[in-house]
N, C-alpha and C positions, 0 to 999 in steps of 0.2 A: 549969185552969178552961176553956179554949179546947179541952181535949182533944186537945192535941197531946202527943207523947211526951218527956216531958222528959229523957231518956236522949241526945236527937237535937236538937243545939242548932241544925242545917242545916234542920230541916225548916219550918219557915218562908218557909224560901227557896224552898220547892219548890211552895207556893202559887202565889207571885208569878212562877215560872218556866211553870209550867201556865197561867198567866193571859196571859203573854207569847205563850204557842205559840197560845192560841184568836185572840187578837189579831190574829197574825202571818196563819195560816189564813182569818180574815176578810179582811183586805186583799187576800189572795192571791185569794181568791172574789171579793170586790169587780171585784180587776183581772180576772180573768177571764172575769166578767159585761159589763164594759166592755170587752174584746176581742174578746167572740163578738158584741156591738152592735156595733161597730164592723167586725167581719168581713162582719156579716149585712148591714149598712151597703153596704159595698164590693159586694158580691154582688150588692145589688139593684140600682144603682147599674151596676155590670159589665154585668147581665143586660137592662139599659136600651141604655145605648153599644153592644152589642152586636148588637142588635136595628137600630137608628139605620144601622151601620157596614154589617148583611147587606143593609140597603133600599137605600143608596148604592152597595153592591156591585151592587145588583139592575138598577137604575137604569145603571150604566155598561155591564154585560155586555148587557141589551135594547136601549139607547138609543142609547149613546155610540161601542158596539163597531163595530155595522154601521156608522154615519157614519163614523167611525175608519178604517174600511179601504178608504171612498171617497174622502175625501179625503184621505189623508195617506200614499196608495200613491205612487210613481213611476210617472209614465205620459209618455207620447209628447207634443210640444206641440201635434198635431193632436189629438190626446184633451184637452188642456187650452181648444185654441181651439174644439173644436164644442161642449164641454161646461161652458163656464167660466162661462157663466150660472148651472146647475144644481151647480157646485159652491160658488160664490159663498153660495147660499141653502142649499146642504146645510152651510158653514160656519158660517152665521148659525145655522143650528136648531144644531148641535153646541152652538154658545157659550152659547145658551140650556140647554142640558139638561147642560151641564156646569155652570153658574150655579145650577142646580137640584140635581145631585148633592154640587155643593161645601158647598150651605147644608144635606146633612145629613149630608153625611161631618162640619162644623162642630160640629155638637150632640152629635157622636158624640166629639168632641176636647173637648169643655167636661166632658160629664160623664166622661171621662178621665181629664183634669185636676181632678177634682172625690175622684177614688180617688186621684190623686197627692198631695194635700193631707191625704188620712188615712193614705197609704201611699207615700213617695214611690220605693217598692223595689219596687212590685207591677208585675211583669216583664210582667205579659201587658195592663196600661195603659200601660206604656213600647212593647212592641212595635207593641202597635195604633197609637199613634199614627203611629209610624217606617211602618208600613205605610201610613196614609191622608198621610202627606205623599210616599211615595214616589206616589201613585197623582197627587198635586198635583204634585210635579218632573212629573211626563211631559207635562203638561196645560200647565205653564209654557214648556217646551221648546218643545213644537207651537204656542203664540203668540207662540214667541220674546221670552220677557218675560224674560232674562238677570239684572234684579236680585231677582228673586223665586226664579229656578232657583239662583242662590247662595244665598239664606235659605234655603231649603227643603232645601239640599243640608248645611246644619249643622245643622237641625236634625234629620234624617234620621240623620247620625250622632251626631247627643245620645241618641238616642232608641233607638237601634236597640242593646237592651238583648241579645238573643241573636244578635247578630252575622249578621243575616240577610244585609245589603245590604253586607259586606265586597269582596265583588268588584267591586260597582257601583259602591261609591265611589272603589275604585281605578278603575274605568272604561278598563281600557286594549283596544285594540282590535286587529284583522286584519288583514291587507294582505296580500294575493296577485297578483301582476305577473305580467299574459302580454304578451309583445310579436309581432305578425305581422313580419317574421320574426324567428325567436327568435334565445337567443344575443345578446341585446342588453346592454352592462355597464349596470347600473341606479345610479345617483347619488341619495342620500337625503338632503335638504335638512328641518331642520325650522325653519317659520318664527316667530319672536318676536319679541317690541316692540321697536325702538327705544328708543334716548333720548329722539328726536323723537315720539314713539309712532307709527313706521311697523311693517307685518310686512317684516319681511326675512330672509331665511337666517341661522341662527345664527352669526355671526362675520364676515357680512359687511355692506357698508351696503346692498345693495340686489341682486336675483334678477338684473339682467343681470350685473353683478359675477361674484355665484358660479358661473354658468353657462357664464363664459367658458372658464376651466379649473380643473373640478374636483377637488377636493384627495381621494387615495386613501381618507383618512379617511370621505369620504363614498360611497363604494364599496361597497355591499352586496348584490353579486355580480350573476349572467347571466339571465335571461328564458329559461326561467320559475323563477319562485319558488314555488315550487306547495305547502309546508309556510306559508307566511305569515308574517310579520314582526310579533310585537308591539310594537304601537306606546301610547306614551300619549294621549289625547284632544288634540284641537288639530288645527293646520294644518303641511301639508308640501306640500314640490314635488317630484316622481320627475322624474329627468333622464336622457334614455334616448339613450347613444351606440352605433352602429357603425358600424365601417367601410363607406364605401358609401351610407350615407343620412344624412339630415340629423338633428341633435338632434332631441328631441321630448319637449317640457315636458309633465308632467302633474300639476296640481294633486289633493291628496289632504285631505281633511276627514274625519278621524278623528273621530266620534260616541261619547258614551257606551256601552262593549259593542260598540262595531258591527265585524262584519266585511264588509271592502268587495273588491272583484277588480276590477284595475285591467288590459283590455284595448287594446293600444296598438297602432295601426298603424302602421310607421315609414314614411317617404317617400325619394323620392332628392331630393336640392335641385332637381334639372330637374323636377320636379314641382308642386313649389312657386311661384307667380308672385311676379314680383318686387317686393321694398314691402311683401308680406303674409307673416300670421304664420300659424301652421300653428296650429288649435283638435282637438284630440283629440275624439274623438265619449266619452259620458262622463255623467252625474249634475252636475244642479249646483242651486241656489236661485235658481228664478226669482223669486219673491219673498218677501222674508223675513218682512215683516210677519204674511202668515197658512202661512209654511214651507213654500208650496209647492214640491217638488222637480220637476223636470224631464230625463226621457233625451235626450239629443241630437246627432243624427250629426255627423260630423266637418264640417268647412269654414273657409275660410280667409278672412281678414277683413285690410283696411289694415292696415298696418305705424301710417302716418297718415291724417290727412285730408287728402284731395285736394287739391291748392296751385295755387296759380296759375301756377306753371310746367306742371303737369300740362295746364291748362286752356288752357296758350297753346299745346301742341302739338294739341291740339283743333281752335283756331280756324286753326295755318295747315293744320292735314292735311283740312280739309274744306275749304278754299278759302271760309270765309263771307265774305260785302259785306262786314257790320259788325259790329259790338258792342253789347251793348244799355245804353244811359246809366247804368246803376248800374254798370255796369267802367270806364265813362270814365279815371276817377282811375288805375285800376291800368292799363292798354292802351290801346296806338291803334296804327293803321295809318304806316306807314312808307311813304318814297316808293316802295320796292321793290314793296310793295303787301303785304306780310310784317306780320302782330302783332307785336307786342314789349311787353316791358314798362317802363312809363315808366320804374320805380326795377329795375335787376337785381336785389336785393335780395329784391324781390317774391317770387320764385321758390319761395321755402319758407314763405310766407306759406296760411295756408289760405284756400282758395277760398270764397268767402260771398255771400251775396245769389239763390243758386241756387234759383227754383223749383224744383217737382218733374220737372216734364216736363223742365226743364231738365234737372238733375241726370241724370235718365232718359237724354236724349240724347246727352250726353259718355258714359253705358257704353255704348250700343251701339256708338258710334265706338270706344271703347276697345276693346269685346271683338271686333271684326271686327281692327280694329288690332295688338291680341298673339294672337288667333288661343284666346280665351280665353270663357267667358261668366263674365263680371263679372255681377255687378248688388248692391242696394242688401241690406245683410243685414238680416233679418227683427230684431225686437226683441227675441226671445229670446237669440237670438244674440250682437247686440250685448251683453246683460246677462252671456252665459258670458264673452263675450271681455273683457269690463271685472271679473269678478267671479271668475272662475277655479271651483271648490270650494265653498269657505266662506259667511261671512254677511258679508263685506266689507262697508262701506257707500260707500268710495269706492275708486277703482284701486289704493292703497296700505293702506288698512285701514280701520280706523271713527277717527280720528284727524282733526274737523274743520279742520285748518289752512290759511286762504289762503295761504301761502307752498308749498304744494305743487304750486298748478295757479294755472293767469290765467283767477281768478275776479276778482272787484270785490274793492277792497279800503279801497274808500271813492273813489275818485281820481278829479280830473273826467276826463280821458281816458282812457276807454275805447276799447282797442284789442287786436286777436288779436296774437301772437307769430308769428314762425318754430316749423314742425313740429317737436316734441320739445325745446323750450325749458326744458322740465321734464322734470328727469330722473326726478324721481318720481313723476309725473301718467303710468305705465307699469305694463301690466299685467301679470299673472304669465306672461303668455304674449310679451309683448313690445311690445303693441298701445299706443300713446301717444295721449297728449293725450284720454282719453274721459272725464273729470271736469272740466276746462276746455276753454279758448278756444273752440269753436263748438259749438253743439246740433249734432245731424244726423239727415237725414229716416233712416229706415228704410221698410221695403217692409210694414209692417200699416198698413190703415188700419180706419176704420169709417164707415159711409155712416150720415148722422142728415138727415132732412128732402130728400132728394134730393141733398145736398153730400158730396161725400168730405172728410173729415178725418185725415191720416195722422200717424202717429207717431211725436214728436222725443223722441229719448234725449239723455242729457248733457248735462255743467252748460256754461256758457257766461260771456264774460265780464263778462256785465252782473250776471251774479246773484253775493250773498257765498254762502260754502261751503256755508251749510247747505240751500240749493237743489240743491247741486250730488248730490246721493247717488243711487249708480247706481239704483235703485228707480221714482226719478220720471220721469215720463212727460209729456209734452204731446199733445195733438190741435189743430194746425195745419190749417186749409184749405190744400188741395194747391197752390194756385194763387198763394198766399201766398210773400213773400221779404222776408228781413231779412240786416244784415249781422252776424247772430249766430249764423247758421243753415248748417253744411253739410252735406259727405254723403263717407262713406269707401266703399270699395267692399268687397265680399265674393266668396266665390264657392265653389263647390261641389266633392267631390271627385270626380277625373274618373269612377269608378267608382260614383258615389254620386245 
């Protein structure tokens, strides 16, 4: 009756099986209508973020690129102090027009994330964004914003779906060593955290330590090195012997990718004045907060600061009357007619209360006296010779601790130490006490209203540590004295 073949008792089934496959085929259509929406979805979507990504491209390579190579070159500190005005405002417009490219690289990452949510395998919404966060790492670097250059450096490799930025996140870097004269054994120190969270030589507690005498291990052959050394990202000190002239420290700051050529002149020790440390001419961060780097010729800077035994061969080699009332306590005249100091003791104590003229006046005596020109080092100077390399924030690392230096540490007596009382308040070069016990003048000033104002580097002992970070700076009237304030000497190379 149904007109099926009753010969074929299967055939019935073959209905219901036909009926299955149109079924089947529908779904299939179904889904495939939903995947080309879904595709055409993404597409337009792509074809948006893409557009977003090529304006912020647009916007960095017109805008961003030419400030970029104003500010963020290496230049001379005479190019920094005639121009530092104009770079001050070429940094401020950068911040703004990167503030402006970041808010559309943004929209360009939302609707990114917007294709990740329908696709979260679509390779070329993984790499775009791994690319606009790499373009955000280098923007975080150049403001030295350290906890956002680590998020951005994971997500960077979350992201980074075709493996572009594999060698950047290894980041390992170059080192080429020339020494005048060559033939020098090169000694390779790489510095890491403490327990205490100092940087110190790997394996030992602290740079004068490993310097005394270095273990062959760290021995990584003669000057020149002229193939490079790869190094991994971080801080290192080159320690440079030969026969005939004196050590000669060189701090190294290994950058993401970067390769750096480390040119070293050696000295004989009769060259070097006595109490002073020897500073390599060399790259370093004058300041970290907006990264400025800075070139800077060699010259030689206190060992310490000036003490009052220094100061008492002062007063008798000039033959003065007297003293002036704020030494009272430390000096007085003898029936011989001879200085002295009331406490022997004194002797290592550093010198304070020194105007500037003042201060000014003990170097001339001094440099007719060693047959030498001292004078006060400029505040760059001071900054390489407390800061080495790196982004330090105090002479042993960024590691706030008052037990490292004679800062305040709440105590109603406040008083300076003997010179180098802290053995880890010493810089990579050797120079001590420049994050405690006294501020001191350096040779910038700046004239405001007809007054000179000159400029006090280092923490001191009235302040707690987090004053103390090599960065900050004071402007004192020159004519101005306190007992918290003193001055080390510096001095130039004789060929320089």
């Amino acid at each position: 009756m149904l007109g099926l073949d009753a010969s074929n008792p299967y055939a019935i089934f073959g209905v219901k099986e036909s009926k299955d496959k149109l079924s089947l085929l529908a779904a299939e259509q179904q889904q495939q209508a939903v995947e080309s929406e879904r595709r055409n979805k993404i597409n337009d979507i792509l074809k948006s973020a893409l557009g977003y990504q090529e304006h912020g491209d647009k916007v960095v390579a017109d805008e961003l690129k030419p400030l970029e190579d104003i500010i963020f070159t290496v230049r001379t500190i005479d190019e920094l102090k005639q121009n530092q005005a104009k770079y001050n405002s070429d940094y401020a417009q950068w911040n703004q027009k990167r503030r402006h490219a970041e808010a559309i690289y943004n929209t360009a990452i939302r609707e990114y994330f917007s294709i990740l949510k329908l696709d979260w395998n679509d390779k070329t919404a993984l790499q775009s964004i791994a690319d606009i966060y790499r373009i955000f790492f280098d923007w975080s670097v150049k403001r030295n914003d350290a906890e956002t250059s680590a998020s951005l450096e994971n997500n960077i490799r979350l992201y980074d779906s075709q493996g572009r930025y594999a060698d950047f996140l290894k980041g390992d870097g170059k080192l080429k060593v020339n020494s005048a004269p060559p033939d020098a054994s090169v000694y390779l120190f790489k510095l890491v955290l403490t327990a205490d969270g100092r940087l110190a030589p790997e394996g030992y507690n602290s740079v004068e330590e490993a310097v005394q005498d270095p273990p062959k291990s760290c021995l990584i052959g003669q000057t020149p090195l002229k193939d490079g050394l790869t190094l991994a990202m971080g801080s290192y000190l080159l320690l440079l012997r030969q026969a005939g002239y004196a050590d000669a420290r060189y701090p190294v700051y290994i950058e993401r990718n970067e390769s750096e050529t480390a040119d070293i002149k050696l000295l004989k020790q009769s060259d070097i004045p006595p109490n002073m440390v020897y500073v390599p001419a060399g790259e370093f961060f004058y300041d970290t907060y907006s990264n400025t780097r800075v070139n800077l010729p060699a010259f030689f800077i206190g060992k310490y600061e000036v003490t009052m035994g220094d100061y008492l061969e002062y007063l008798n080699g000039t033959s003065m009357a007297g003293i002036d009332q704020r030494l009272a306590g430390y000096i007085s005249k003898t029936s011989s007619g001879k200085f002295a100091l009331n406490d022997f003791r004194l002797k290592d104590y550093p010198l304070d209360s020194m105007r500037l003229f003042e201060a000014q006046e003990y170097i001339k005596w001094r440099s007719k006296n060693d047959k030498r020109k001292y004078r006060l080092p400029s505040e760059p100077e001071w900054v390489r010779a407390a800061r080495g390399a790196d982004k330090r924030l105090y002479a042993w690392g960024n590691t706030p601790s008052p037990n490292f230096a004679n800062v305040s540490r709440g105590e109603r007596e406040i008083r300076a130490l003997p010179r180098g009382k802290f053995p880890f308040d010493c810089s990579v070069y050797g120079a001590y006490d420049m994050t405690g016990n006294l501020s001191e003048w350096t040779s910038d000033f700046k004239i405001t209203s007809g007054s000179q104002y000159s400029a006090i580097k280092g923490g001191r002992i009235n302040w707690t540590i987090d004053y103390c970070m090599i960065d900050r700076a004071q402007l004192w009237m020159s004519n101005f004295s306190t007992f918290e304030i003193g001055f080390r000497l510096a001095c130039s190379l004789a060929d320089e």
